[in-house]
C-alpha positions as CSV (number, residue, x, y, z in Angstrom):
1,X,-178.4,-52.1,12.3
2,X,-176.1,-52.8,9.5
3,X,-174.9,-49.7,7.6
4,X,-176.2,-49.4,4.3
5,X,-173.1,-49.5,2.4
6,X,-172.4,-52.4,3.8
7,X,-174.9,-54.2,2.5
8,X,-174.6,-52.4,-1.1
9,X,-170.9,-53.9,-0.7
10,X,-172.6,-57.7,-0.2
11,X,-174.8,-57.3,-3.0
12,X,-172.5,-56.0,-5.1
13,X,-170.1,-59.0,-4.1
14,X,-172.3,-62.1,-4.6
15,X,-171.6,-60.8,-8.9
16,X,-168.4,-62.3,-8.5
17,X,-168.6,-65.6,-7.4
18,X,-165.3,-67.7,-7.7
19,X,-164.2,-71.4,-7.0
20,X,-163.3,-72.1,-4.0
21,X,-159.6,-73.3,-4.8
22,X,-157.4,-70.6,-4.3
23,X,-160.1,-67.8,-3.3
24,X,-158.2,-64.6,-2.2
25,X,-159.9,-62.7,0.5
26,X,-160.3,-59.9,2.3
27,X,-161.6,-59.0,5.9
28,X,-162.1,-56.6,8.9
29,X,-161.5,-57.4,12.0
30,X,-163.0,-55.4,15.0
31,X,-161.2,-55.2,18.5
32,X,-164.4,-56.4,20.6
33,X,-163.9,-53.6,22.7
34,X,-163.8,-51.1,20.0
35,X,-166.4,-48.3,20.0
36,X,-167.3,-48.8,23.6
37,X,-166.4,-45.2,24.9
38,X,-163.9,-47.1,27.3
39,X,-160.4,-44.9,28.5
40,X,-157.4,-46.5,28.0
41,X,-156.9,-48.1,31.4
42,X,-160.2,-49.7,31.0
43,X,-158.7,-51.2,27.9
44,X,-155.8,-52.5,28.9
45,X,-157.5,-53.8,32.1
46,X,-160.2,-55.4,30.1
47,X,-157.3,-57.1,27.8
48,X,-155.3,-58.6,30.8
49,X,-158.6,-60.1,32.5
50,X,-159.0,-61.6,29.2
51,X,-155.7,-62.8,28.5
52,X,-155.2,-64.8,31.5
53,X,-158.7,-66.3,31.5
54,X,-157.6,-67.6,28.1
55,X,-154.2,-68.8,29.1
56,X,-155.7,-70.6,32.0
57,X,-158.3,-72.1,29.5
58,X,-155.7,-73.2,27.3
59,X,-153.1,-74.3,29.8
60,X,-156.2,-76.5,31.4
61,X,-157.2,-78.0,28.0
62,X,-153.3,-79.3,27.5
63,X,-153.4,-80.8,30.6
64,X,-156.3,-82.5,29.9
65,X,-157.7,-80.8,33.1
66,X,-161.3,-80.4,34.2
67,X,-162.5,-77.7,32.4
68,X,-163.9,-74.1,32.9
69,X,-167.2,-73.9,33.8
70,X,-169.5,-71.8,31.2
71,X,-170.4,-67.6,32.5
72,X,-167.6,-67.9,34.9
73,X,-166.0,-65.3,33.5
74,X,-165.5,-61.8,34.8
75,X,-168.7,-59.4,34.7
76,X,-169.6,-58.0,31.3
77,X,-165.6,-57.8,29.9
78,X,-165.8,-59.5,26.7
79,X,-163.7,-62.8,26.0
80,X,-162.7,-62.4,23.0
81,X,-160.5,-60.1,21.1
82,X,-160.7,-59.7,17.5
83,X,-164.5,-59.9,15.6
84,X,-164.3,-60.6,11.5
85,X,-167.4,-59.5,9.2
86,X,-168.6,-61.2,6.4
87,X,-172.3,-62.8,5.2
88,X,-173.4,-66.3,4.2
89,X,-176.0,-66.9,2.0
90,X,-178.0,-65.4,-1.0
91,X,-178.8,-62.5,-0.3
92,X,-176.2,-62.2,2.0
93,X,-176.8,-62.0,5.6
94,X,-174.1,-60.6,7.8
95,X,-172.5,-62.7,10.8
96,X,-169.7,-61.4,12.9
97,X,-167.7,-64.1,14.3
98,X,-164.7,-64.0,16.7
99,X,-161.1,-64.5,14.6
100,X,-159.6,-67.8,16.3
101,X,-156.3,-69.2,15.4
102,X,-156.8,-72.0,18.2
103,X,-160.0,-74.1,16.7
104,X,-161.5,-75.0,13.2
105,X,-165.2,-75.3,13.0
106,X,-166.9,-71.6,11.6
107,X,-170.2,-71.7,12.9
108,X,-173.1,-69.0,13.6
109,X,-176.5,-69.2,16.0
110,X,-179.2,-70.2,13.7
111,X,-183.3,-70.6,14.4
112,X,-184.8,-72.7,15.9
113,X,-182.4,-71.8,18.6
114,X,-183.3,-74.2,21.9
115,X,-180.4,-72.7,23.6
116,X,-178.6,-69.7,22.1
117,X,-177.1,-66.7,23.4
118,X,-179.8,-63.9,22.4
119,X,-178.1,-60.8,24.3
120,X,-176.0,-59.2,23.1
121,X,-176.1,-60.7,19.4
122,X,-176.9,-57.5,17.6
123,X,-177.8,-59.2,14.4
124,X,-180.5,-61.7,13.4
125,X,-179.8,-65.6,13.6
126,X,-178.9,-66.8,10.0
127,X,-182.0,-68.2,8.3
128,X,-181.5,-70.8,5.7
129,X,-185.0,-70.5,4.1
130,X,-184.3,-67.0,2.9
131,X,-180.9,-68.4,1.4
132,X,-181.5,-69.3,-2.4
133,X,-177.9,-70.9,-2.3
134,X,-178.5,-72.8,0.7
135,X,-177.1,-76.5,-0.2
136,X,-178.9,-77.9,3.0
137,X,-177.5,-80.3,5.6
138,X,-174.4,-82.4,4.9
139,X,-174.4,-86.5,4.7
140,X,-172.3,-88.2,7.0
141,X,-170.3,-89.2,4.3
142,X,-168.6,-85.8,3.6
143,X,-165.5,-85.5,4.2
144,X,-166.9,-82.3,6.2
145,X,-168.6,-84.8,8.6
146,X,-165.6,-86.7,9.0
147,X,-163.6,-83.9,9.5
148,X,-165.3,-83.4,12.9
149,X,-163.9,-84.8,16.6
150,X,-167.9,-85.2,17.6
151,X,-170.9,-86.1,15.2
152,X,-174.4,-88.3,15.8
153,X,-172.3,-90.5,12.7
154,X,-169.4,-91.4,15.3
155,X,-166.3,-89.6,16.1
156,X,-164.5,-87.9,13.4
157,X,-162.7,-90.3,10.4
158,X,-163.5,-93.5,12.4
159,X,-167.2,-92.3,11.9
160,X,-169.6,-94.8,9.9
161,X,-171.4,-93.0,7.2
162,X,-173.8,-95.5,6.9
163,X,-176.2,-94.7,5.5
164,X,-174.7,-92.3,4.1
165,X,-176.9,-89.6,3.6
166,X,-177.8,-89.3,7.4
167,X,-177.4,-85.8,8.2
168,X,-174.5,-85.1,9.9
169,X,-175.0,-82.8,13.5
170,X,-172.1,-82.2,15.4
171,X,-171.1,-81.1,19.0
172,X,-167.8,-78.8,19.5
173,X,-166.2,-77.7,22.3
174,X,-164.0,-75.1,23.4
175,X,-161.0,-74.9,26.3
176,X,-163.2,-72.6,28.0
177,X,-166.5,-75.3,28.7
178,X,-168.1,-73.1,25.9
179,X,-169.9,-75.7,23.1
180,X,-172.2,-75.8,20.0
181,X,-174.1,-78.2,19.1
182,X,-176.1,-78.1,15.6
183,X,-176.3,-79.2,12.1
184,X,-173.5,-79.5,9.9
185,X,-174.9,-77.1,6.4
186,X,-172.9,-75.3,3.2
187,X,-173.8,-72.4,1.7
188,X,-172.5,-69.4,-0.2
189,X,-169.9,-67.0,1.6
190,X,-169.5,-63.8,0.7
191,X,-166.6,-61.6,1.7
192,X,-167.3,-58.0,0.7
193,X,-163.9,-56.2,1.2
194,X,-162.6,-58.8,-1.8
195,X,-165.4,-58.0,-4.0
196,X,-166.1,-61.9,-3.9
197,X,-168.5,-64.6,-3.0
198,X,-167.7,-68.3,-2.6
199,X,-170.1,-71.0,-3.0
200,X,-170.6,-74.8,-0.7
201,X,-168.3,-74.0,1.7
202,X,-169.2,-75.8,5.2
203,X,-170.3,-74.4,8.5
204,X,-172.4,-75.1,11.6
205,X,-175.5,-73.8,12.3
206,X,-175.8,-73.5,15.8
207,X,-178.9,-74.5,17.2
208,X,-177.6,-75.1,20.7
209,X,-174.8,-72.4,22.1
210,X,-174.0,-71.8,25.7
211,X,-170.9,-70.8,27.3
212,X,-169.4,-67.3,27.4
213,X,-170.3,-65.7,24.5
214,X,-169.9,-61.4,25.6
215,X,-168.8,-60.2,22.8
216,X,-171.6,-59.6,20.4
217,X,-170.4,-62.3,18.0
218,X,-172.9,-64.6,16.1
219,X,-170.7,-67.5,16.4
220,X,-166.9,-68.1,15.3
221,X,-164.6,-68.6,12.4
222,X,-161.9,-71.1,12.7
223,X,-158.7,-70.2,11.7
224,X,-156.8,-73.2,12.7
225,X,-154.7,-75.7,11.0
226,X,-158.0,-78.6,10.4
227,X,-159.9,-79.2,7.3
228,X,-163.0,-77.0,8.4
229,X,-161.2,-73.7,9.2
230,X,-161.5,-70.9,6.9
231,X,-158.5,-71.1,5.3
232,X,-158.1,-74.8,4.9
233,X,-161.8,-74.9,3.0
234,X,-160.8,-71.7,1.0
235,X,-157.9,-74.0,-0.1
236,X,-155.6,-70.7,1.0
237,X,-151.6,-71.1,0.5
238,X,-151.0,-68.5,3.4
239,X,-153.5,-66.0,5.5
240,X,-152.5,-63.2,7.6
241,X,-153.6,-60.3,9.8
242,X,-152.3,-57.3,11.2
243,X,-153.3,-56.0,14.4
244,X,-153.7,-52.3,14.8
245,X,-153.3,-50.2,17.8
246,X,-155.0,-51.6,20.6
247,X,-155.9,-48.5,22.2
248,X,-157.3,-47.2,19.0
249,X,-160.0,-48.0,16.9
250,X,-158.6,-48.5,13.5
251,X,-159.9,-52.0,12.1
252,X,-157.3,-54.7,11.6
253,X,-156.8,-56.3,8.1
254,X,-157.4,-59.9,7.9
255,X,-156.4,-61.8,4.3
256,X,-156.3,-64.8,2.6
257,X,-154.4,-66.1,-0.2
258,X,-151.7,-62.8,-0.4
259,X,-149.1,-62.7,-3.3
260,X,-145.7,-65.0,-2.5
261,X,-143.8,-61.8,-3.1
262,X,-145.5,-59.8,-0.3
263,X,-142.7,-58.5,1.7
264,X,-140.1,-58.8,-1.4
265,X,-140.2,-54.7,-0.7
266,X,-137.8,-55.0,2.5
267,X,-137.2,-58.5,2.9
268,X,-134.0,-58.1,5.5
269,X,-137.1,-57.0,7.6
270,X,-139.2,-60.4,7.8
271,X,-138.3,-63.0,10.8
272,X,-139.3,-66.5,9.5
273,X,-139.7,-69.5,11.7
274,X,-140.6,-73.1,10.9
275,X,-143.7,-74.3,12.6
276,X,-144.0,-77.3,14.7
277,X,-146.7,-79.9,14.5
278,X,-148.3,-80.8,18.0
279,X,-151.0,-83.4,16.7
280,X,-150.8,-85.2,20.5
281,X,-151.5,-81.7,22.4
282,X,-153.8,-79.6,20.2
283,X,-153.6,-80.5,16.0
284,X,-155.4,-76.8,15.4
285,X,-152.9,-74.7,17.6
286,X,-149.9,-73.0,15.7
287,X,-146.8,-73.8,17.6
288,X,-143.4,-71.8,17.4
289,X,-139.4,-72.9,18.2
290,X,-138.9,-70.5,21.1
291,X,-135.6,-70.9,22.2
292,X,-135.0,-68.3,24.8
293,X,-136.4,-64.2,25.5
294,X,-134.1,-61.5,26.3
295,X,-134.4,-59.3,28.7
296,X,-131.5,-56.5,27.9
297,X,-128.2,-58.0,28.6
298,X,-130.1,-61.3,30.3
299,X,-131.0,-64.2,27.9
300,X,-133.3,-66.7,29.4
301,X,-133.2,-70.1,27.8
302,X,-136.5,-72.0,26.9
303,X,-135.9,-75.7,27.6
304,X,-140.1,-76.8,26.9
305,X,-140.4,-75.8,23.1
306,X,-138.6,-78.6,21.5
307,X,-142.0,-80.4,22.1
308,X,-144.7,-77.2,20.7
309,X,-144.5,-75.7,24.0
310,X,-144.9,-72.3,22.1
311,X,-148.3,-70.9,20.4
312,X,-149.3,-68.2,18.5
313,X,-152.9,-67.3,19.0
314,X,-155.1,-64.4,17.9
315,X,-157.7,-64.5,21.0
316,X,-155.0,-64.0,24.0
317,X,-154.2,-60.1,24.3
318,X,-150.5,-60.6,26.2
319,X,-148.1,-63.1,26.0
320,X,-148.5,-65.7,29.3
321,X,-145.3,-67.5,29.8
322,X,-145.0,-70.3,32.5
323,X,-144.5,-69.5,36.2
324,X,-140.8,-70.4,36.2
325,X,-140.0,-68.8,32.9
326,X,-142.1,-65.6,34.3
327,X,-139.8,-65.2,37.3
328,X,-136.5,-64.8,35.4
329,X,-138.1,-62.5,33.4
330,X,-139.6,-59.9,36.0
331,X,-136.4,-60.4,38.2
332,X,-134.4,-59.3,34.9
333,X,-136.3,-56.3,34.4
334,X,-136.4,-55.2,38.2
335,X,-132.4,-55.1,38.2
336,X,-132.3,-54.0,34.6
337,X,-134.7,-51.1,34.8
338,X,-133.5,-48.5,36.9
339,X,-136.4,-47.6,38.2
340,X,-138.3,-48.6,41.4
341,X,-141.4,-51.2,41.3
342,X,-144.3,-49.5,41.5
343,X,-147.6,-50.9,43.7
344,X,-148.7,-53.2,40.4
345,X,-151.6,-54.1,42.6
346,X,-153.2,-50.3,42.3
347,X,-152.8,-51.1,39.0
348,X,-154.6,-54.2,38.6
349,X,-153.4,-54.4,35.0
350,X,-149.8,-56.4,35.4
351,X,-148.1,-57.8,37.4
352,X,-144.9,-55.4,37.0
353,X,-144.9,-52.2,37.0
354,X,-142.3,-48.9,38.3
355,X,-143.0,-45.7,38.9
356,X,-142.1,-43.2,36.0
357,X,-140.0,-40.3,37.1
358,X,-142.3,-37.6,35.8
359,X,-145.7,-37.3,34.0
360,X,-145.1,-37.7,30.4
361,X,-142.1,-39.5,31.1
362,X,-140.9,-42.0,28.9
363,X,-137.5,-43.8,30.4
364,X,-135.6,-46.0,28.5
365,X,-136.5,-49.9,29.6
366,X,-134.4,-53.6,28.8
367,X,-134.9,-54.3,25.7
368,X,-137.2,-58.0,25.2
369,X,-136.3,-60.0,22.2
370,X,-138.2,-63.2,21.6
371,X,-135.5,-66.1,19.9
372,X,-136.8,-68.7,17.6
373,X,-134.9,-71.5,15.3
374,X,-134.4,-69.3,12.5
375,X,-135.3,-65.7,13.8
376,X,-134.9,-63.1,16.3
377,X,-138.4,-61.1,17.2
378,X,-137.0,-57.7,18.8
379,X,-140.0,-56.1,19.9
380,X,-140.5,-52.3,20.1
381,X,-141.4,-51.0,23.2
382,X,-145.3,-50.2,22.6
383,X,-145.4,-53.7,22.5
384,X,-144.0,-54.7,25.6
385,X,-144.9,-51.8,27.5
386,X,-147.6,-49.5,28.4
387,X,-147.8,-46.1,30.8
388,X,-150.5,-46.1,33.2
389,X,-151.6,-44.1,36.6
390,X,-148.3,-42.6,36.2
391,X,-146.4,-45.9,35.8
392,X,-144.7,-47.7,33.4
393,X,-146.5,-52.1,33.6
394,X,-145.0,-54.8,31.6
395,X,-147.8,-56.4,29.2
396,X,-146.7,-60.0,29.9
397,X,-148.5,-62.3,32.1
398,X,-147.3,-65.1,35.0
399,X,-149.3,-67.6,33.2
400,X,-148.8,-70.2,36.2
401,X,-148.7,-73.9,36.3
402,X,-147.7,-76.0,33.1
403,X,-145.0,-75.6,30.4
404,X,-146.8,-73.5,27.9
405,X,-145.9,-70.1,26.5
406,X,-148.8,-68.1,24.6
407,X,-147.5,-65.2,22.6
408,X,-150.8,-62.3,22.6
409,X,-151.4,-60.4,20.4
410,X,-150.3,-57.4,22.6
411,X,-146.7,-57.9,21.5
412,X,-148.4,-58.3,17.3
413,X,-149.3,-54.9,17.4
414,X,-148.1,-53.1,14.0
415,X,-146.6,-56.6,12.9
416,X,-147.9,-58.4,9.5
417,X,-147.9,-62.0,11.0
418,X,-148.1,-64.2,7.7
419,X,-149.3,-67.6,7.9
420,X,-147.6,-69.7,5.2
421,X,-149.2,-73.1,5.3
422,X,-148.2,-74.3,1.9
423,X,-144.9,-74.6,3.4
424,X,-145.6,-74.6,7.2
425,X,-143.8,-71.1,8.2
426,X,-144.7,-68.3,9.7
427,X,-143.2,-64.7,9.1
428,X,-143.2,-61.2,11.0
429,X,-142.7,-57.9,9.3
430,X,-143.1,-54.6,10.9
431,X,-145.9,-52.7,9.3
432,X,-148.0,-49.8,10.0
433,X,-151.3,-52.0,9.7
434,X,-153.7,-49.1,9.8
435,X,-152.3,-49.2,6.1
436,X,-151.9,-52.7,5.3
């Protein structure tokens, strides 16, 4: 059950309804295995199934690959990471919807469901007759519609809208064999953390869901780069987020629209890169110049990334890099560390891990520095590095076959990671984001 302040916080919200150009928002977003009672080791081991299921998903869609088949994943371990809160409709009704940087569509279930995930969605199915701002279902003609790869109009912008005001329902699918199917709808969003409510913006409602949906999420909100993800409809200049702790239960901020002078407090601390665009692979993905990681006195060029073999994404937890790439780096740290490699197996949460000295012991590792066109990431060592069952694992994963590297968010811990669309860069900043 929702708490009540929460809901006072929607009410009190949908008094300050703005346009839609430019909206500046603000959000929580909820590490999926947050409040679940679970030790640390279950965490991290949780996080690592996750993020190569995810990587393998990925790497597999790239390829253009047969994909994953739906509920294959492992047990009850969530697969996502990060869950967002807001409410659509008047009065609001909450949704909870799983942050991703790697697709656009933001739908939730909706009745009648013929096929939706009832268990273990803790909050009803948005119902659009109790919405007095529901605008209904959208034409084929909208640029919405259009905006879609799959629709009962056609496929995407080579779509006929005639007639136009067929309503458009869609089908979208995920990496993972995961799809949605449903009617495309707009309605009022409200966003209670900003104080602010935003009318007609588009979404699905999901009448059709299956897949692996563990995570207690009513559906998901886009973050990608196409003209249906949250940020693109908000008409936002930027968006960011900053992961908190993972071991900890501290929400992570999640906002849209920030002031251009955000890090002007310390800028000789913010790493900017240019992104690339990868409209052939994946148009939604963010992709990053990596050049080359170091590994304390051993750089490791990156020869794929000229072409976007680099992304960013919010739902892997640590970074995969390709087999070959992999290798360098774990025979780098074995001669580097010092220390000898513990039984990772016994472990079962990396794939590289050595034996700490004594409890409590903290010995100094290589150093791993991510290289970009235009900036140097030099990552502190809670974000490469975790102590476990009286070892010391690397939280980076041998993501296998193919040429693509996936940075986690693992290694984003305690890092503002600013999304500057208007002119297509992203920045990192060291932050305590507990505070952000």
């Amino acid at each position: 059950m929702q708490k009540p302040a929460f809901l006072l916080a929607l009410l009190a919200a949908t008094a300050a309804i703005i346009s839609c150009a430019h909206a500046a928002v603000r959000m929580q977003a909820i590490r999926t295995d947050a409040g679940r009672g679970l030790t640390p080791r279950e965490l991290l081991q949780r996080m690592s199934l996750r993020s190569k299921a995810r990587a393998a998903r990925i790497l597999d869609e790239a390829s253009g690959g047969a994909q994953v088949t739906p509920g294959s994943f492992d047990g009850d371990v969530p697969d996502t990471e990060y869950l967002v809160h807001f409410a659509v409709g008047t009065p609001p009704q909450p949704v909870q919807l799983t942050l991703d940087t790697g697709s656009d569509l933001i739908w939730t279930q909706c009745p009648p469901c013929t096929s939706c995930f009832h268990f273990p969605q803790a909050l009803p199915y948005f119902d659009e007759s109790a919405s007095s701002t529901f605008a209904g279902a959208l034409p084929c003609s909208s640029k919405a519609c259009q905006a879609l790869p799959i629709t009962s109009c056609g496929a995407g912008a080579d779509a006929s809208p005639s007639p136009g005001n067929q309503t458009c329902a869609y089908g979208y699918s995920y990496g993972d064999g995961s799809v949605t199917i449903g009617i495309l709808v707009s309605d009022t969003f409200t966003f209670p953390d900003a104080g602010t409510a935003v009318p007609d913006l588009a979404f699905g409602c999901g009448v059709n869901n299956t897949g692996i949906f563990k995570s207690n999420e009513t559906g998901i909100a886009g973050f990608g780069r196409g003209a249906l993800s949250l940020p693109s409809q908000l008409k936002a200049d930027n968006f960011s987020y900053c992961f908190t702790d993972i071991k900890g239960t501290a929400p992570s901020p999640v906002q849209i629209d920030l002031p251009a002078n955000l890090f002007s407090s310390d800028p000789a601390a913010v790493q900017t890169v240019t992104l690339i665009q990868n409209p052939d692979t994946n148009p939604s993905l963010y992709y990053l110049p990596l050049t080359g990681i170091t590994v304390g006195s051993t750089h490791l060029p990156i020869t794929a990334n000229g072409t976007g073999g680099t992304i960013i994404d919010s739902g892997t937890g640590m970074t995969s890099l390709p087999h070959d790439v992999y290798d360098l780096l774990h025979d780098a740290f074995v001669e580097q560390a010092g220390l000898p490699v513990f039984n990772a197996t016994s472990v079962s949460v990396s794939q590289l891990c050595f034996t700490l000295p004594a409890a409590g012991a903290r010995p100094d590792v290589p150093k791993l520095v991510l290289e970009f066109e235009g900036a140097t990431v030099d990552l502190p060592r809670e974000n490469y590095m975790f102590d476990i069952d009286g070892a010391t694992c690397l939280a980076v994963n041998d993501g296998g076959g193919g040429d693509t590297t996936i940075i986690g968010n693992y290694q984003q811990q305690n890092v503002h990671v600013l999304y500057d669309l208007a002119n297509n860069k992203l920045s990192f900043a060291p932050a305590q984001c507990d505070q952000v």
